[in-house]
N, CA and C of each residue as an Amber inpcrd file, in Angstrom:
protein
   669
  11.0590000 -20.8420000  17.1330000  11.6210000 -21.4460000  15.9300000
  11.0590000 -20.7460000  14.6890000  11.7920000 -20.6990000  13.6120000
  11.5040000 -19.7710000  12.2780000  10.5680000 -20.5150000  11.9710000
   9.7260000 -20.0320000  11.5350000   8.7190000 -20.7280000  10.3010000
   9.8150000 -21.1080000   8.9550000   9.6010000 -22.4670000   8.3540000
  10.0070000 -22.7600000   7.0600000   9.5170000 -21.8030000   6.0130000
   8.6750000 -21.7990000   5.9350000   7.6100000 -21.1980000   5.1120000
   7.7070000 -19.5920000   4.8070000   8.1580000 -19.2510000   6.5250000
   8.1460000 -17.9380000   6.3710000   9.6070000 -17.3360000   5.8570000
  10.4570000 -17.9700000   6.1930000  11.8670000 -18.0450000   5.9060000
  12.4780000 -17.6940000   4.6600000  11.4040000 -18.5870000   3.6980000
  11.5440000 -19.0860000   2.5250000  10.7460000 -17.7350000   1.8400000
   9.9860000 -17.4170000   2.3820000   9.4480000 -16.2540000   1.2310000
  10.3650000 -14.8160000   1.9990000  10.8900000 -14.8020000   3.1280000
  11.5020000 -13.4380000   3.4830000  13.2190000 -13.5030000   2.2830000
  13.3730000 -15.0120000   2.1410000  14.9200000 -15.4010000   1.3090000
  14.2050000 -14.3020000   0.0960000  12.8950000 -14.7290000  -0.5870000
  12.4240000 -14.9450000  -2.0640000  12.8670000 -13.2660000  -1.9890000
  11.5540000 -12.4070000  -0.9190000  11.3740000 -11.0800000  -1.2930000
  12.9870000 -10.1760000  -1.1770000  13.5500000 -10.9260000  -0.5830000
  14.8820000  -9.9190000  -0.3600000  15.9040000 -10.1810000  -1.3050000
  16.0340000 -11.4660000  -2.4010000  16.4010000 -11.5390000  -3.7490000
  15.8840000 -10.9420000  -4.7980000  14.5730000 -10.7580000  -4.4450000
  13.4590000  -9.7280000  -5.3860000  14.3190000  -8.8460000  -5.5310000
  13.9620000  -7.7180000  -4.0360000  14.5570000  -7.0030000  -3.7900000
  15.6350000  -6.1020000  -4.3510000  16.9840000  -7.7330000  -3.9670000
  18.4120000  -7.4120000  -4.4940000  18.6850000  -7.3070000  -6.0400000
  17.2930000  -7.8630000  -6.5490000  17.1030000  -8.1550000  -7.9660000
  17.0200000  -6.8760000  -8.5310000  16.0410000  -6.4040000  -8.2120000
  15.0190000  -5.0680000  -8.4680000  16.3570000  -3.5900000  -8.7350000
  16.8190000  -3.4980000  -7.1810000  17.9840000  -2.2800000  -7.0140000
  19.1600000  -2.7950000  -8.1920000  19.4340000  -4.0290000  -8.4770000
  20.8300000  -3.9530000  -9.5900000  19.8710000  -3.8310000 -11.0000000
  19.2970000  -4.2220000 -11.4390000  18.3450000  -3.9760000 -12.8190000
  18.1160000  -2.2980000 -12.7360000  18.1320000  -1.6000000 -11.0880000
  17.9640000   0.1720000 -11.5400000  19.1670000   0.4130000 -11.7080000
  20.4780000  -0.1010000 -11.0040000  21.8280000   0.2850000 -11.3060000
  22.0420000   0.2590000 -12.9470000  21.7240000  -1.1140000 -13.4980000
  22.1670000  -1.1260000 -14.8490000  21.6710000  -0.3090000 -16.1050000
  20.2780000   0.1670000 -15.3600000  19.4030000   1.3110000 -16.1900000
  20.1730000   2.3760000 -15.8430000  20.1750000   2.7800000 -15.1470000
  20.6410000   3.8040000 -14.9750000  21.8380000   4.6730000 -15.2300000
  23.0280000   3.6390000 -14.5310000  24.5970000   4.0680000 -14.6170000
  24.5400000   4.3360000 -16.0900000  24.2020000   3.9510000 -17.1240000
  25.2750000   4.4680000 -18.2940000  24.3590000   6.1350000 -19.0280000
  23.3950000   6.5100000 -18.2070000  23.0120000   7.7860000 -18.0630000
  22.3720000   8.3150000 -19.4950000  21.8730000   7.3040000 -19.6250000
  21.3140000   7.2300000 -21.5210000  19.7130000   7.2940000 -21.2060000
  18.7810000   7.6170000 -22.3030000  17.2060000   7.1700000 -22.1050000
  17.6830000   5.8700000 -22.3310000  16.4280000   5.1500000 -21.7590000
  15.9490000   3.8130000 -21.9190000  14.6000000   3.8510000 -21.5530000
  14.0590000   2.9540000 -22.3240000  12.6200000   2.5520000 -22.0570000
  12.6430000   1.3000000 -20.9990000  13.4050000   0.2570000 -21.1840000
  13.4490000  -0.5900000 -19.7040000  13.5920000  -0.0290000 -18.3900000
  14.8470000   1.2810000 -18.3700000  14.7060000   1.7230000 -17.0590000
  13.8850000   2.6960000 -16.6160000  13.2410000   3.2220000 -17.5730000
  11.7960000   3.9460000 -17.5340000  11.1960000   3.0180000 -16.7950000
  10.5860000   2.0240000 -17.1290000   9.6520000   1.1860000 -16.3240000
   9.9040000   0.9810000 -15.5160000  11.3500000   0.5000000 -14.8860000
  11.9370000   0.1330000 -13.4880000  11.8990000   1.2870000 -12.3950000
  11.8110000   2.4000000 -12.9860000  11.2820000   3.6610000 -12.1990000
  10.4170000   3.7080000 -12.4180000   9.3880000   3.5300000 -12.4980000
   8.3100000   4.2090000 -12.6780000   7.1970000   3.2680000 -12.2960000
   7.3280000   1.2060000 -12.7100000   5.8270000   0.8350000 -12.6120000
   5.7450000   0.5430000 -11.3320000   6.8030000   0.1070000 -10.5150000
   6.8020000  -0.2040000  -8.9780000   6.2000000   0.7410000  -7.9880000
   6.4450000   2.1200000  -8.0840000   5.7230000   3.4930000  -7.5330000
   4.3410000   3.5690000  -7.9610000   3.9660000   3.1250000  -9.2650000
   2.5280000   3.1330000  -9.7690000   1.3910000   1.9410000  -8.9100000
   2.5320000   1.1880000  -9.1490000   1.8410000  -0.2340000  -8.5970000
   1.5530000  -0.2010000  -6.7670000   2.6380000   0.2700000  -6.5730000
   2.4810000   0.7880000  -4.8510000   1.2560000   1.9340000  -5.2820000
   1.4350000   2.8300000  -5.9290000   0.3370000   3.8350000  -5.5960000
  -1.2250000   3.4320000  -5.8160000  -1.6080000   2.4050000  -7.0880000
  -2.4860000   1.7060000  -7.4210000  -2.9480000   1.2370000  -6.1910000
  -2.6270000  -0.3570000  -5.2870000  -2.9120000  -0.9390000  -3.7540000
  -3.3310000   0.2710000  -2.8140000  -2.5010000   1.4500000  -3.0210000
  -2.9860000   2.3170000  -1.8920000  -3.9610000   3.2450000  -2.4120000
  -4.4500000   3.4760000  -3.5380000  -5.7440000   4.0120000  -3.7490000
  -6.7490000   2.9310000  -4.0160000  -6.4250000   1.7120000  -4.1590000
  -7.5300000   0.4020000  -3.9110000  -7.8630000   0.4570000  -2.2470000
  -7.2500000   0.8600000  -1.4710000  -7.8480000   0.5300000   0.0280000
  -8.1420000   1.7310000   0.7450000  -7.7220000   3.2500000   0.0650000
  -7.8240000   4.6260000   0.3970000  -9.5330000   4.3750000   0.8330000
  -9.9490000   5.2490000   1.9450000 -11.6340000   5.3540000   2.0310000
 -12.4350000   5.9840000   1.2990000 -11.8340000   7.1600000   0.1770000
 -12.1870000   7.4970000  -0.5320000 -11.7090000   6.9340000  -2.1440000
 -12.0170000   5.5990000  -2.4570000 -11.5840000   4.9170000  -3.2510000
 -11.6630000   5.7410000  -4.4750000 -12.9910000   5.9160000  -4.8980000
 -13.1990000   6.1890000  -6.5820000 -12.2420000   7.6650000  -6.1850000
 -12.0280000   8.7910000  -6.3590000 -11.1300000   9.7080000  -5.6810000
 -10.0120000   9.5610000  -5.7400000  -9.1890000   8.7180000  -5.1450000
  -8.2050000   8.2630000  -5.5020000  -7.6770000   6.8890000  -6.7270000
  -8.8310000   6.4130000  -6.8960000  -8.1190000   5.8750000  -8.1250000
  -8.4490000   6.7280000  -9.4080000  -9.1300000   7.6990000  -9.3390000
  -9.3890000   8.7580000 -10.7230000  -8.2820000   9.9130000 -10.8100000
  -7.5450000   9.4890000  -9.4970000  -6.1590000  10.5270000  -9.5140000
  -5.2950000   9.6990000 -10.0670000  -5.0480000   8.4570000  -9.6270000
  -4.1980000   7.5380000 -10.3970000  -4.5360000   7.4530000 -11.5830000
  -5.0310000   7.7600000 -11.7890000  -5.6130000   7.3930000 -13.5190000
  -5.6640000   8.6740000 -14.2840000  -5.3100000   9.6200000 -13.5420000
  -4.9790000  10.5930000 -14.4220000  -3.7790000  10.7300000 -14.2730000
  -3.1000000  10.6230000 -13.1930000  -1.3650000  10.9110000 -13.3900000
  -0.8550000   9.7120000 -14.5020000  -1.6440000   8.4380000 -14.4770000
  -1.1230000   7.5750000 -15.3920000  -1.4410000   7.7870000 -16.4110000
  -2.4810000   8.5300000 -17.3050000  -2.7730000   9.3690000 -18.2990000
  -1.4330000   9.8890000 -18.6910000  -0.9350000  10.7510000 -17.6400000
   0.2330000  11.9240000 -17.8270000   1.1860000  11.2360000 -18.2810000
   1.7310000  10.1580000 -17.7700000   3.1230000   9.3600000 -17.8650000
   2.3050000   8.7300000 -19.3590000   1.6820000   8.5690000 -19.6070000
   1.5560000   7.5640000 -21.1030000   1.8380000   9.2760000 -22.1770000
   1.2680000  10.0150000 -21.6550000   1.1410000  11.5840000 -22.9720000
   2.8480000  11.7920000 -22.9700000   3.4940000  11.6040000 -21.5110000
   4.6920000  12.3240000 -21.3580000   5.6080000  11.1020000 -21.6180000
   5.9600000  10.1980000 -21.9950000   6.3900000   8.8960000 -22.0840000
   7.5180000   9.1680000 -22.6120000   7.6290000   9.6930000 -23.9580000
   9.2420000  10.5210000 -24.3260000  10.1790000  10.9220000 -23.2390000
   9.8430000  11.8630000 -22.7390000  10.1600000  12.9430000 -21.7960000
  10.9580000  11.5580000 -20.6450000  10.0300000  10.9950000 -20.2110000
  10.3270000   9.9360000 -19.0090000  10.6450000   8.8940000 -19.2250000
  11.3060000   8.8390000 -20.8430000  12.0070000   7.6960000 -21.0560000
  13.5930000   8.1810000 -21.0680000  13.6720000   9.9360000 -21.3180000
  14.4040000  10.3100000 -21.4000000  15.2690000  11.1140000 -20.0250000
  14.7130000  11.1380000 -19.2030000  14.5990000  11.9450000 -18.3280000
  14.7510000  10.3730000 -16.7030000  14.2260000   9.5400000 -16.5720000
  13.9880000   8.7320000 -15.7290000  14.8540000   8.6800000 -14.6240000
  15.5520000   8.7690000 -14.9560000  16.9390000   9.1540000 -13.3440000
  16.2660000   9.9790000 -12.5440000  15.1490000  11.1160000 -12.5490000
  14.8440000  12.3350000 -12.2060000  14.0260000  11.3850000 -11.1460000
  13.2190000  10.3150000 -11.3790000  12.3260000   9.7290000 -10.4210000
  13.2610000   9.0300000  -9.2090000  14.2500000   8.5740000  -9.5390000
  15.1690000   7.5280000  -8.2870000  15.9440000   9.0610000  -7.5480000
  16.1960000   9.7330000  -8.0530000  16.7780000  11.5400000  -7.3320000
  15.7130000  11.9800000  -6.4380000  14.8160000  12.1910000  -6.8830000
  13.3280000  12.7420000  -6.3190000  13.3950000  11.9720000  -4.9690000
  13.5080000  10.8250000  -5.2740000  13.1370000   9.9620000  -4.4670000
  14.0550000   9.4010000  -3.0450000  15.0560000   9.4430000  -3.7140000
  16.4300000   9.0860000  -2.9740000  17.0190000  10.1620000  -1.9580000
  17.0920000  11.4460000  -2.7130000  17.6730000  12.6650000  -2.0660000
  16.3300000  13.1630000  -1.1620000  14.9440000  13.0520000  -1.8640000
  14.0520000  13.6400000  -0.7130000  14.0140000  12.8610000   0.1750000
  13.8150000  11.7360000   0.2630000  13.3710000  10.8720000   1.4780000
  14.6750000  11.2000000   2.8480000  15.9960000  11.1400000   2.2830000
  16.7900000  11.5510000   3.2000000  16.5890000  13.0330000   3.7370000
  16.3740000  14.1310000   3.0800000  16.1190000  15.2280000   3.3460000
  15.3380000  15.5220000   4.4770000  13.5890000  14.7210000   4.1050000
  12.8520000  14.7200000   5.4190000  13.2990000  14.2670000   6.5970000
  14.4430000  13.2560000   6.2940000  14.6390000  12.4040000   7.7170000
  15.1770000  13.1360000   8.5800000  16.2770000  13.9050000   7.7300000
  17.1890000  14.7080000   8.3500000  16.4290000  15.9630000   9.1330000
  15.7400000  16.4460000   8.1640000  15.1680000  17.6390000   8.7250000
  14.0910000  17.6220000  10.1220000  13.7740000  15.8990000  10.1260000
  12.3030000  15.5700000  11.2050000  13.4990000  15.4640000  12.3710000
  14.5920000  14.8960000  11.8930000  15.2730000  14.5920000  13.1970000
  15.6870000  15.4270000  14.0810000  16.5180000  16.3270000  13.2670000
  17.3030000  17.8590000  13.5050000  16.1660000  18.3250000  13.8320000
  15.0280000  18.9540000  13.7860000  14.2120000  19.5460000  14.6090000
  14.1470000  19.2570000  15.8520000  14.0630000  18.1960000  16.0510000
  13.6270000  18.0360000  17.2200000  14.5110000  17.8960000  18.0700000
  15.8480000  18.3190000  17.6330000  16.9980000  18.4930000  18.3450000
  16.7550000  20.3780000  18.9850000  16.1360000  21.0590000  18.2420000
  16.1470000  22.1110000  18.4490000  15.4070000  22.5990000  19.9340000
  16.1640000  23.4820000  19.9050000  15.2750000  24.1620000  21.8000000
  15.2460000  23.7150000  23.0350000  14.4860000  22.7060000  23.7020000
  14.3550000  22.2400000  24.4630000  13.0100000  20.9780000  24.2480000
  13.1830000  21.1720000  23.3080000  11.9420000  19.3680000  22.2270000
  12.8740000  18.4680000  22.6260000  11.7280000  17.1900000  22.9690000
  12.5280000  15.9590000  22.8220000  12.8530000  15.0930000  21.7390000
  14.2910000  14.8860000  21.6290000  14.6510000  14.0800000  20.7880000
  14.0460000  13.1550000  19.9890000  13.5540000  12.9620000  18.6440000
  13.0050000  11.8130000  17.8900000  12.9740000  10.5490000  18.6570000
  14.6380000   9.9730000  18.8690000  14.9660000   8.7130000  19.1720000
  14.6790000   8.7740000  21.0660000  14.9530000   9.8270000  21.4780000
  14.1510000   9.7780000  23.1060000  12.6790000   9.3040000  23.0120000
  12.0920000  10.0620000  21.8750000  10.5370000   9.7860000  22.0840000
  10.3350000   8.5960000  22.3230000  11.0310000   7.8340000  21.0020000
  10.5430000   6.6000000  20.7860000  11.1990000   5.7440000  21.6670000
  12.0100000   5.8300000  22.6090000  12.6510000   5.1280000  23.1160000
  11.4590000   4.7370000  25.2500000  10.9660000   5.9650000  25.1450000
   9.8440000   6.2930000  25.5240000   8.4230000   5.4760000  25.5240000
   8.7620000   5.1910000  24.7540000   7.4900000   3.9090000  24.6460000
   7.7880000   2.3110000  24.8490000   9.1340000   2.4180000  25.2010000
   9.7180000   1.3880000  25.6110000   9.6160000   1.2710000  26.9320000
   9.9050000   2.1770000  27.5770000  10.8580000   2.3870000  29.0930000
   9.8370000   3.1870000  29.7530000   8.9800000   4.0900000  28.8070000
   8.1130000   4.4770000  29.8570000   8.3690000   6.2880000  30.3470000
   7.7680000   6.8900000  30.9240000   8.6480000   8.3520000  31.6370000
   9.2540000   8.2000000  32.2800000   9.8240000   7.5240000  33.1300000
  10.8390000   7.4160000  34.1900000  12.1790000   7.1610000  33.2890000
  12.4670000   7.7150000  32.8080000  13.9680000   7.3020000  31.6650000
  15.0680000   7.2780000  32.2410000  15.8970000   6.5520000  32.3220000
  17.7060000   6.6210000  32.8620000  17.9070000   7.7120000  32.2470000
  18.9050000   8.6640000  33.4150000  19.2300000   9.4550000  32.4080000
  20.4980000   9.2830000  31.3050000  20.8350000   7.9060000  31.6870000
  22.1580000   7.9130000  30.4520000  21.5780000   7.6140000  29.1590000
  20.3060000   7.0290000  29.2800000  19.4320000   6.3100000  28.3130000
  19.1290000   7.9980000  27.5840000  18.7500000   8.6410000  28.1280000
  18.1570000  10.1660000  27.4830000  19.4450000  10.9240000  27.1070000
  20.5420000  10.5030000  27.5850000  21.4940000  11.0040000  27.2650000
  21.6520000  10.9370000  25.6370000  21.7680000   9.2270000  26.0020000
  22.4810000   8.4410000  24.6500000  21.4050000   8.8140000  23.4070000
  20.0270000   8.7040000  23.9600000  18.7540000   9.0930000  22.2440000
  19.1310000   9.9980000  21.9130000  19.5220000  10.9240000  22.5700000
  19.8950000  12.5780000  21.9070000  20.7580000  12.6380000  21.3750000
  21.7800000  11.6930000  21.7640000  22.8070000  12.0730000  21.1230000
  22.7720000  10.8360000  19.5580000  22.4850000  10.0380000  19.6840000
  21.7270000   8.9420000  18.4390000  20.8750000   9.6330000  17.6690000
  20.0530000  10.3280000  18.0480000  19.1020000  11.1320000  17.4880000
  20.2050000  12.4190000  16.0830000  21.2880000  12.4800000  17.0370000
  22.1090000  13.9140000  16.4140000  22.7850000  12.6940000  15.5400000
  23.3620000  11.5680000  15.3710000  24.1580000  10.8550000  14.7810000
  23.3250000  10.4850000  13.6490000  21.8930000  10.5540000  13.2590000
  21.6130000   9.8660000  12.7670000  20.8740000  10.3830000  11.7830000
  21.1210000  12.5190000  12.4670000  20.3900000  13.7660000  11.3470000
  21.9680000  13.7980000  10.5810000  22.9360000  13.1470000  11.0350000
  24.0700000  13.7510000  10.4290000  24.0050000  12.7730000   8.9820000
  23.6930000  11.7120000   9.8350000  23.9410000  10.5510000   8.3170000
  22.8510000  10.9920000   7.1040000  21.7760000  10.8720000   7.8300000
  20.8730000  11.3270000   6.7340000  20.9810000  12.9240000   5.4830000
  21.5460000  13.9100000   6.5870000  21.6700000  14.9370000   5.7490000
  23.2750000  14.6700000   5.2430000  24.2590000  13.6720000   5.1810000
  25.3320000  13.7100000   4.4610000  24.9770000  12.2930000   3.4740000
  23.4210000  11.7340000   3.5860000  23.4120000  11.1860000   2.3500000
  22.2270000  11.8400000   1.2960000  22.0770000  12.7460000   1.9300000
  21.0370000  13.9270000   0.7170000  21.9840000  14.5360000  -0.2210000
  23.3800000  14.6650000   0.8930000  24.2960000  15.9240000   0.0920000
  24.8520000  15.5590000  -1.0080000  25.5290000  14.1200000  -0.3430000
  26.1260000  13.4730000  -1.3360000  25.2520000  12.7320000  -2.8400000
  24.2430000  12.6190000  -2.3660000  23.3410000  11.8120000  -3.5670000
  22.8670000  13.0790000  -4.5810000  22.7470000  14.3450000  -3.8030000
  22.5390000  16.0090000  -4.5310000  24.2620000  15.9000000  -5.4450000
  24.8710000  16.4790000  -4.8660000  26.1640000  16.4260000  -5.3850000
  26.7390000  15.1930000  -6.6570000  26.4000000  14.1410000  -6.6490000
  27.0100000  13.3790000  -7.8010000  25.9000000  13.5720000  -8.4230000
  24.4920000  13.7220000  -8.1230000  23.1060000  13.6080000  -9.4030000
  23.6860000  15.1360000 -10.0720000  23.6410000  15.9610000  -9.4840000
  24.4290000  17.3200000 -10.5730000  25.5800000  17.1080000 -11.1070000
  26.9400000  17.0630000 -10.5610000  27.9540000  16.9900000 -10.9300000
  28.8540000  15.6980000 -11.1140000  28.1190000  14.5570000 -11.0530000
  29.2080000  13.2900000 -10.7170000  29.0080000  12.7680000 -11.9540000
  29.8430000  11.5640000 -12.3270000  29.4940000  10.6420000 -13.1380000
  28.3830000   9.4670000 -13.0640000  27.1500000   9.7140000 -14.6130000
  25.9320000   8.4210000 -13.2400000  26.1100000   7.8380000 -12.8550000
  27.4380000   6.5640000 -13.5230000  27.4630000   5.6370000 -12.8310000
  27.7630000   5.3030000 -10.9440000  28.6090000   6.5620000 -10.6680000
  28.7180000   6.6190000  -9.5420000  27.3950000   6.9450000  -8.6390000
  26.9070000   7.5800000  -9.3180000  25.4540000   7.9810000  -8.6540000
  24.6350000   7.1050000  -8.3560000  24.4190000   6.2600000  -9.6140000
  23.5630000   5.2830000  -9.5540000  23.5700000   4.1590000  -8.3580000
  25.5860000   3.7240000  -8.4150000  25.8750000   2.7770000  -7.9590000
  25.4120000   3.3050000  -6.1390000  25.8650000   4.7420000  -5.6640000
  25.1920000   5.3630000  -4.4470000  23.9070000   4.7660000  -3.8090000
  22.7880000   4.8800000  -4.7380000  22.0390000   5.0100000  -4.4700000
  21.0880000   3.8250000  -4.6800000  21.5440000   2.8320000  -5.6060000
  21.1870000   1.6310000  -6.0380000  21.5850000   0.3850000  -5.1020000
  22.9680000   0.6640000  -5.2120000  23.2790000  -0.8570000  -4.4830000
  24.7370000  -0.3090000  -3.3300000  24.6450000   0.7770000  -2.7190000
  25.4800000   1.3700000  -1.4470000  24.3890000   1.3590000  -0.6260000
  23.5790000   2.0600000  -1.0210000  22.4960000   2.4200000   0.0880000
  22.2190000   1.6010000   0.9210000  21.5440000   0.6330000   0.8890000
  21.3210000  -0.4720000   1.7480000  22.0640000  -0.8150000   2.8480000
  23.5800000  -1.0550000   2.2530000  24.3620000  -1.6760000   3.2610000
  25.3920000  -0.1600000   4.1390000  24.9970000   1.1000000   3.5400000
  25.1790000   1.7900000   4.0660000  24.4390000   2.0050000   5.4240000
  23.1330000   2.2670000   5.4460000  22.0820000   1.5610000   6.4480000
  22.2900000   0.8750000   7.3370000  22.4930000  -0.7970000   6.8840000
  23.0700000  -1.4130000   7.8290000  24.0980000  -1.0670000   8.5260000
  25.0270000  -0.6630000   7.7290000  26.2160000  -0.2680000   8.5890000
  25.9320000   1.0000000   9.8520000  25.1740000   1.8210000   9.4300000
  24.6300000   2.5760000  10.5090000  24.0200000   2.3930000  12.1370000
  22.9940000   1.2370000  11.6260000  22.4990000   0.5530000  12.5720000
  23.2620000  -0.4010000  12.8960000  24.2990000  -0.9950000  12.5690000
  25.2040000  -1.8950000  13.1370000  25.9620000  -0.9150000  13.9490000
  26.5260000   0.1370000  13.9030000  27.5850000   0.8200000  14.7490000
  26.7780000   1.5840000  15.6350000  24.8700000   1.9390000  15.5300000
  24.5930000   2.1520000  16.4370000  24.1070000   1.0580000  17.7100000
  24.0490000   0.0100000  17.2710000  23.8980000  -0.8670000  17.9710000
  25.2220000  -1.1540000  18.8410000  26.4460000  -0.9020000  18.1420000
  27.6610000  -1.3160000  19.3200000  27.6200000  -0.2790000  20.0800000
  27.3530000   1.2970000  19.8220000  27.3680000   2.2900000  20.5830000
  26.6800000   1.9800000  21.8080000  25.3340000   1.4010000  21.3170000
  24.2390000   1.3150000  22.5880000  24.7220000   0.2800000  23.4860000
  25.6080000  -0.6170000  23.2430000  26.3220000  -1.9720000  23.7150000
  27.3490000  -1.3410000  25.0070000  28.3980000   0.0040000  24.1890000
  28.8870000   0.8560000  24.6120000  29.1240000   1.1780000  25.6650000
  27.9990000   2.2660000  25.3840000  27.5820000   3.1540000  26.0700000
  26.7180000   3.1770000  27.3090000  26.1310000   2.5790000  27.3090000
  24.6030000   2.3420000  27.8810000  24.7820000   0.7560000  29.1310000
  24.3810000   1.0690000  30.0260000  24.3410000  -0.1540000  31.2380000
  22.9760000  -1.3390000  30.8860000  23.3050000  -2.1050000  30.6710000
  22.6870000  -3.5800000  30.2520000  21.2300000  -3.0410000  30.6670000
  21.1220000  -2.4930000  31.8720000  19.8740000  -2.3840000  32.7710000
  18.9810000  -1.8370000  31.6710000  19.3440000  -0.8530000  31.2390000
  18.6120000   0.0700000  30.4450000  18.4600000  -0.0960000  28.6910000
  19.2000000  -1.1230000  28.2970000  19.3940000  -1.4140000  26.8820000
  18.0480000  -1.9920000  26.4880000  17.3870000  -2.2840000  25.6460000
  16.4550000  -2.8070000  25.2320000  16.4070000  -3.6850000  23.7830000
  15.8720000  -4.5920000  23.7130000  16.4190000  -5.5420000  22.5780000
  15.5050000  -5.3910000  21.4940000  16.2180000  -5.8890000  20.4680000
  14.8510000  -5.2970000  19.0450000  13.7420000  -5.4200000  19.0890000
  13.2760000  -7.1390000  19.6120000  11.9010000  -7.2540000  19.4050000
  11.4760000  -6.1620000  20.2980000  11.5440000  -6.5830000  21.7830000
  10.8490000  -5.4270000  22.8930000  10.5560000  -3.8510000  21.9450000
  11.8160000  -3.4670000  21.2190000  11.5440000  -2.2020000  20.5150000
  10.6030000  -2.3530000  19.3890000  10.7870000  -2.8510000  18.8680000
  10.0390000  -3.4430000  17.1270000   8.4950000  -3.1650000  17.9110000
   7.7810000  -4.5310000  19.1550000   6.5310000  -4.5070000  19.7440000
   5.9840000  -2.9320000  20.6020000   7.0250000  -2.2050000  21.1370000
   6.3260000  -1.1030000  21.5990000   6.1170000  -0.0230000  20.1750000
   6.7020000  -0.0010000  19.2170000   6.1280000   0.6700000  18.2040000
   4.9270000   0.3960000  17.1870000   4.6350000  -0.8900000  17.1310000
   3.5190000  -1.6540000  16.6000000   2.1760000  -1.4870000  17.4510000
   3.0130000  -1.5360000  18.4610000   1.2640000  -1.0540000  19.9130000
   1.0900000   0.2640000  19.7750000   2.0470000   1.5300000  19.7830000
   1.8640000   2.9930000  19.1600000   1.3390000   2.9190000  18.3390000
   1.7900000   2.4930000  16.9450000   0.9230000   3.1420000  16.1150000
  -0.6370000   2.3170000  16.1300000  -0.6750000   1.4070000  16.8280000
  -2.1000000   1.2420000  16.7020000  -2.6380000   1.7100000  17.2380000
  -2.1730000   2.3610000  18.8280000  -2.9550000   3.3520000  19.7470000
  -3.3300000   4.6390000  18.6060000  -2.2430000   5.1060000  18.1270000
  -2.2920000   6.7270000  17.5350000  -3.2500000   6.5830000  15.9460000
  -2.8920000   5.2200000  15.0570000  -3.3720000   5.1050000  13.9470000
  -2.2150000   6.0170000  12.9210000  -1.0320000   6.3120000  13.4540000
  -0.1680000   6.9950000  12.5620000   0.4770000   5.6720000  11.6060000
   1.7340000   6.3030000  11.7330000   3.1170000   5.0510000  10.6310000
   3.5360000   4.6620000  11.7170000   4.4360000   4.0780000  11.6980000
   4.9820000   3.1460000  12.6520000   6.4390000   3.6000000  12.5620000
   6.9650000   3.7620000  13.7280000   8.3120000   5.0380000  14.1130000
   9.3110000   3.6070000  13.8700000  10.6740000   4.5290000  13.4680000
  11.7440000   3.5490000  13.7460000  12.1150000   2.5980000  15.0300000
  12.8290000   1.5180000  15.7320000  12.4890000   0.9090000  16.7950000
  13.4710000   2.0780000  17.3980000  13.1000000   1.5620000  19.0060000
  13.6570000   2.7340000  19.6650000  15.2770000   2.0690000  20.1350000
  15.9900000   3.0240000  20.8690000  17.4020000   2.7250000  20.8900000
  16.8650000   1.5480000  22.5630000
């Protein structure tokens, strides 16, 4: 049974959330400086970076780096009031870039698939082979999405109108996502014999036990 409690603050943070991405749409789309959407780029990344040089092991070190890049943004404040779209681009188009590029590698040669790996820690070495079939080929479905949402988010940040850009990357994104993982989920429904399917939590818990074995990040769940 849900926790009340817990329910109630997953409602709060994901209105935050929904809050947060339309306040960058409205900064953003009309492609003007602003000093409000300056901040909306900029203090949330600070504030994340702040917590993670508060718990870094080399604390003083990293918060004297934060404190000088935040130096920079107060000297450069013009510039990044004027300029601020450049941080949600940076951000938006790289993150897809890596995904694409970690995935697609490991498509290359005779490496195993990203989504095999992880699927691997589910099931174990003995893998079905339709199951190794299907990661590889999930694995290839999922360098495609990522590198056709680098292209496209590259392509309107140069040449589009912001608002379209913005709206991309602000308030598409998300449910673009979902929609991804929703159609890979019918694929795996599909494709794949019940025997061998595996359900979120089971996936969600063998990646939470990885990364605590390894001490890395914690991998997407497996197919």
């Amino acid at each position: 049974m849900v926790c009340p409690l817990r329910l109630g603050r997953g409602i709060l943070a994901g209105a935050a959330f929904a809050g947060y991405l339309w306040l960058a749409h409205i900064t953003t789309a009309p492609g003007q400086p602003s000093t409000l959407g300056a901040l909306v780029a900029v203090v949330p990344y600070m504030g994340i970076a702040l917590a993670m040089a508060w718990k870094s092991r080399n604390r003083g070190a990293a918060l004297a780096l934060w404190a000088a890049v935040a130096v920079g943004l107060w000297q450069s404040w013009t510039l990044v009031e004027a300029r601020f779209e450049w941080v949600y681009f940076v951000q938006h188009a790289g993150v897809f870039s890596l995904l694409a590029l970690g995935f697609g590698r490991s498509l290359a040669g005779d490496g195993e698939a990203t989504i095999t790996r992880f699927a691997r820690m589910v099931h174990g070495d003995a893998m079905h082979p339709a199951l190794a079939r299907y990661t590889r080929g999930a694995t290839l479905a999922w360098t495609l999405f990522f590198a056709a949402m680098a292209t496209v988010s590259t392509g309107l940040f140069f040449f589009g109108p912001p608002h379209v850009w913005s709206l991309l990357i602000n308030l598409l994104t998300p449910p673009l996502i979902a929609l991804m993982f929703a159609s890979e989920f019918l694929a795996r429904v599909l494709l794949l014999p019940s025997s061998v399917r595996t359900g979120l939590v089971d996936s969600v818990r063998a990646c939470i036990a990885s990364r605590r074995a390894s001490g890395g990040a914690t991998p997407p769940p497996a197919a």
